[in-house]
N, C-alpha and C positions, 0 to 999 in steps of 0.2 A: 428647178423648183418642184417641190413634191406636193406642196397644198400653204392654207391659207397661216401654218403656224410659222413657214420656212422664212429664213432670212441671207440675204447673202452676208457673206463676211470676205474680206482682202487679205484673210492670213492664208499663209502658204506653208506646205513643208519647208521653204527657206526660212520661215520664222526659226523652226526648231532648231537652236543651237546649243551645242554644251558651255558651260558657262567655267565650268575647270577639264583640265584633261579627263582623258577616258580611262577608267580602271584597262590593268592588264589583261590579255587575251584569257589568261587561264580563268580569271575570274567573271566574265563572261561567259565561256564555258559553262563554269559548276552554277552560276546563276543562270544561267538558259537549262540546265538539265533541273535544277532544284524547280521550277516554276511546272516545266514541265508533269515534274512528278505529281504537284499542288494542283494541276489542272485535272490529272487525270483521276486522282481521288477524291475531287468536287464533283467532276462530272458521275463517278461511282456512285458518289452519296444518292443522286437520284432525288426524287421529291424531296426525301428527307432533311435536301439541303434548304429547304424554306424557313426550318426550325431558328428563330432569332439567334441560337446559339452557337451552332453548328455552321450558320451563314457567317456571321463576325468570326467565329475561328478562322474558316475557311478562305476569309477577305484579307485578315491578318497574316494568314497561314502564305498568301500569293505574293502579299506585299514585303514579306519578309526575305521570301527566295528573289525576290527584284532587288531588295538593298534599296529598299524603299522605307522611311521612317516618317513615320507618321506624327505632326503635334497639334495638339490643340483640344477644345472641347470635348467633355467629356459625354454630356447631354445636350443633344439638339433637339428633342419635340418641349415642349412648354410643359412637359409633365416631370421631366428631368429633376428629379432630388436634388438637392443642395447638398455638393461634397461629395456625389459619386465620384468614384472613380479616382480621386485626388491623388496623384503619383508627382513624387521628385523629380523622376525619369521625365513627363511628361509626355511618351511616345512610345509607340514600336520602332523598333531598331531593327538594324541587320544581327539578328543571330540571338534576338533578345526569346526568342522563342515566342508559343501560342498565347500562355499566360501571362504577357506581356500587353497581349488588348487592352486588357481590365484595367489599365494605368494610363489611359491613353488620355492625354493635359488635363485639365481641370474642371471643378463642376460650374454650373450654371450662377452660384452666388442666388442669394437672397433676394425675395422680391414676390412680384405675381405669376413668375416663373415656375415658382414651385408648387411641387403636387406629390402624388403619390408611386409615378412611375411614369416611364414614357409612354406616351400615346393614351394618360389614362385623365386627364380634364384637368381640373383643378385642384387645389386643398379641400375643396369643399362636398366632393366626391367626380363620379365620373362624368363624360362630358367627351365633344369635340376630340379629335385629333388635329395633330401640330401640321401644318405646311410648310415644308423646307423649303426654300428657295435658293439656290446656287448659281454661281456661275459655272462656266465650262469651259473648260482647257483643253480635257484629255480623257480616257479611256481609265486611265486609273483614278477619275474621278470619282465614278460607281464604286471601287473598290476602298480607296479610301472614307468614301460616307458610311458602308457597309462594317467597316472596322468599327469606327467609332459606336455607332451608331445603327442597328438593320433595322430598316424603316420600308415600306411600299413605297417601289420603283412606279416613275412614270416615263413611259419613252417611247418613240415612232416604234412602228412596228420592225423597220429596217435594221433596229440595235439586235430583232432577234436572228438575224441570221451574220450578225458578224462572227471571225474567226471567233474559239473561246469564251471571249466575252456573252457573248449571244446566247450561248447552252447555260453560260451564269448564270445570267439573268431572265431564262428562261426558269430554269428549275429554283432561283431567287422567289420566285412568285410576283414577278416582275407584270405589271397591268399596261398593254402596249397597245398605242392607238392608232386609228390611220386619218393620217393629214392629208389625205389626196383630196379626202371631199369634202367642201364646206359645211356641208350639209351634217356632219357629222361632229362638227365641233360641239354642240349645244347638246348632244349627246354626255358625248368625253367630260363636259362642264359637270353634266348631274351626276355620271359615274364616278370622277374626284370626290362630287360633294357628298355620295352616299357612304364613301371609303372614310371620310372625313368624321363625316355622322356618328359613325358604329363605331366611332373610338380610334379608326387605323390613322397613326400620320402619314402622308403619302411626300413624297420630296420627287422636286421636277428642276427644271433646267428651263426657266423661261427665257433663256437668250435665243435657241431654238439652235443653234448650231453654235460650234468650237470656235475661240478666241485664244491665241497665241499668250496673251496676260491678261490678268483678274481685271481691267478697267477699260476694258473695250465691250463693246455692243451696245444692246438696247433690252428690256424684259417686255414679254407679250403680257396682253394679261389677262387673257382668259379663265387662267387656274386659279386665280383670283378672284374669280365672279364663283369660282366654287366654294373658297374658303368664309365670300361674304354671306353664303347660301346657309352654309353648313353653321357661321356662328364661329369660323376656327379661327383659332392665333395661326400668326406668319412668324415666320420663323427666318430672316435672311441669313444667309452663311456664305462668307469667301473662305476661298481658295487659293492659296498662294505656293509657286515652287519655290524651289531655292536650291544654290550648293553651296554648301558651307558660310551660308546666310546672303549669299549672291544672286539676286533674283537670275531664273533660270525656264529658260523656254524650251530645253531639251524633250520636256513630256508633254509638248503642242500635238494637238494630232488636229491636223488642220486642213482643209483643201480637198485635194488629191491625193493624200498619201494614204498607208495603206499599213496595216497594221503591222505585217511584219517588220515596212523600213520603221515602224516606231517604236514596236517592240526590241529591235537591234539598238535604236539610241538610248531606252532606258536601259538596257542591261548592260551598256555601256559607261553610265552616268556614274561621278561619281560622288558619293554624299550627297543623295536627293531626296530631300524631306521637302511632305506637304504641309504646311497649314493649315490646320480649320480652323476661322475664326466664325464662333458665335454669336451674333449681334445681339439688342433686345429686340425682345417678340413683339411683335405689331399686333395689337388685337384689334379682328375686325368684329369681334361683337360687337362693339362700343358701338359701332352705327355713323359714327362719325365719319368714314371715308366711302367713295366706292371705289369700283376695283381701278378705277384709273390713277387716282391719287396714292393708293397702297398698293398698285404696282411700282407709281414712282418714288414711295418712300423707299420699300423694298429695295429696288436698283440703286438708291443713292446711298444704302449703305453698305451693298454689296459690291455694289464699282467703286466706288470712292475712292479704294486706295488707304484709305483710312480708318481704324477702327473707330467707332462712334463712344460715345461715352458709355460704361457698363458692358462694350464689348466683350467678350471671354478668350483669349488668346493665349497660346504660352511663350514668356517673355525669349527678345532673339536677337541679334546683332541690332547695331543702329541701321536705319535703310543707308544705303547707297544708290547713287543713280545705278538704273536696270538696265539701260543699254546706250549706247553699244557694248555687245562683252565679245571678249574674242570667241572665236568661232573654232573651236579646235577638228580638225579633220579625224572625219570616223572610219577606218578602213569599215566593211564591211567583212564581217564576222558570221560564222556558221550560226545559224540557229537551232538547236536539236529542237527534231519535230515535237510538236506539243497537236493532240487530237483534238479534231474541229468536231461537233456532234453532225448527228443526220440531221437533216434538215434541208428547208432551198437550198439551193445554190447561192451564197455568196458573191456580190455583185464587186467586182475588180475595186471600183474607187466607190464603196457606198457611201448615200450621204450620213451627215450626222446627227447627231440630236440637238 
């Protein structure tokens, strides 16, 4: 336990299964070298990679050398235009290329959603930033919100010293806090809420740590006492994997495990598309809720399982029951080195967010 935000959770690296066989060795390979190369020209970018543009490139650019395809909303803060982004495709693909972001599912539809850009108030001029609310699966969670969507990270400070990830989201301009001390909560609450204030949507992970599938845990709700501070809309949004529409826990990064056994199961996976679905925005100007009540809207239509009415999603097989799925056996595959930045030392099994 690291501090007062931490939760246990009962998923294990067993959770992680592949839900269809594993692509061929060769192509593990050229996707273990293409990520690679993606890693080490993000971390080049340097600051520069803060720039909205250059970060979704660069999140697309990672997810693409995984064979990783991304669906769903196009706009996640409450300022999201009506009709961004609208693609046939509705996703990035394996090999769809960078200019392939800009299509990524659908816009937000009509309503009091719309405004004038993301992170920018209302129709009515500026205002508030949006608060994303997610659940958590996995590591290429970050990467997938950042595609859609680049928005101010919130996360333990311990995200900053993971493999890769860490220097991402480090030069992301990523806002990291430390949970070890109570004392410091009521802090983190007004630094959300001033991020909020000045127009930035910040998106967080109130489960506090990794869940194996979209309908387990519980949401804190602290970051919520900043959103009611600030006057902002909430924003909840699931998460869902899949292969080849088969829910799929291959990209669990859960427990104990450790980024490279996780990174070997995604390069291995094959046909793994995320989900983002968009719910409606909960506004907590209205005054009508506090944060315990709009934490637990939040959660009920983030875990549900089910999209809520006016959700935003892009259409996908019918569901099927999620599990049991067979478990297919992953030899263990070379991974070409990918550079870790300076930094601490990287703690063997760190905790998660």
């Amino acid at each position: 336990m690291n501090g007062p935000w931490d939760v246990w959770s009962d998923c294990t690296p067993d959770c992680a299964a592949h839900a269809l066989p594993r692509v061929p060795a060769t192509r593990i390979a050229r996707r273990g070298a293409a990520f690679a190369r993606g890693v080490r020209r993000a971390l080049t970018d340097g600051e520069r990679m803060a720039d909205p543009v250059r970060l979704r490139a660069h999140a697309a650019s990672l997810l693409d050398a995984l064979g990783v395809r991304v669906e769903g909303a196009a706009a996640l803060t409450a300022g999201g235009r009506d009709g961004d982004g609208v693609s046939s495709g509705g996703g990035t693909s394996p090999g769809s290329g960078l200019g392939s972001v800009n299509g990524v599912g659908l816009g937000t539809g009509p309503g009091p959603d719309t405004a004038n850009g993301p992170g920018s108030g209302t129709a009515n001029g500026p205002g508030p930033g949006t608060l994303i609310v997610i659940n958590h699966i996995s590591w290429l969670d970050i990467l997938a919100l950042l595609a859609v969507e680049p928005v101010t990270l919130l996360a333990k400070r311990e995200v900053g010293t993971w493999p890769v990830v860490g220097g991402l989201a480090r030069r992301a301009g990523t806002h990291f806090i430390d949970r070890t001390s109570p004392r410091r909560l009521r802090h983190t609450v007004r630094e959300v809420s001033e991020l909020l204030g000045s127009g930035r949507s910040v998106a967080v992970f109130p489960q506090a740590t990794t869940w194996c599938t979209a309908d387990r845990g519980s949401f804190r709700r602290a970051t919520f006492q900043a959103a009611l501070d600030a006057g902002a809309p909430v924003r909840p949004v699931t998460l869902h994997y899949t292969q080849q529409g088969l829910p799929s826990t291959v990209a669990a990064f859960c427990g104990e495990d450790t980024f490279a056994a996780s990174l070997r199961r995604v390069l291995a996976a094959r046909d793994l598309t995320i989900r983002v679905t968009a719910h409606p925005v909960l506004n907590a100007a209205d005054g009508f809720w506090d944060r315990r009540e709009l934490a637990d809207r939040a959660a009920r239509a983030v875990l549900g399982g089910r999209p809520e009415p006016g959700a935003v999603t892009v259409p996908g097989p019918a569901a099927v029951p999620a599990f049991p799925v067979p478990a297919f056996p992953v030899p263990r595959v070379p991974v070409p080195e990918v550079p870790v930045p300076a930094g601490p030392a990287t703690p063997e099994t760190p905790a998660r967010v």
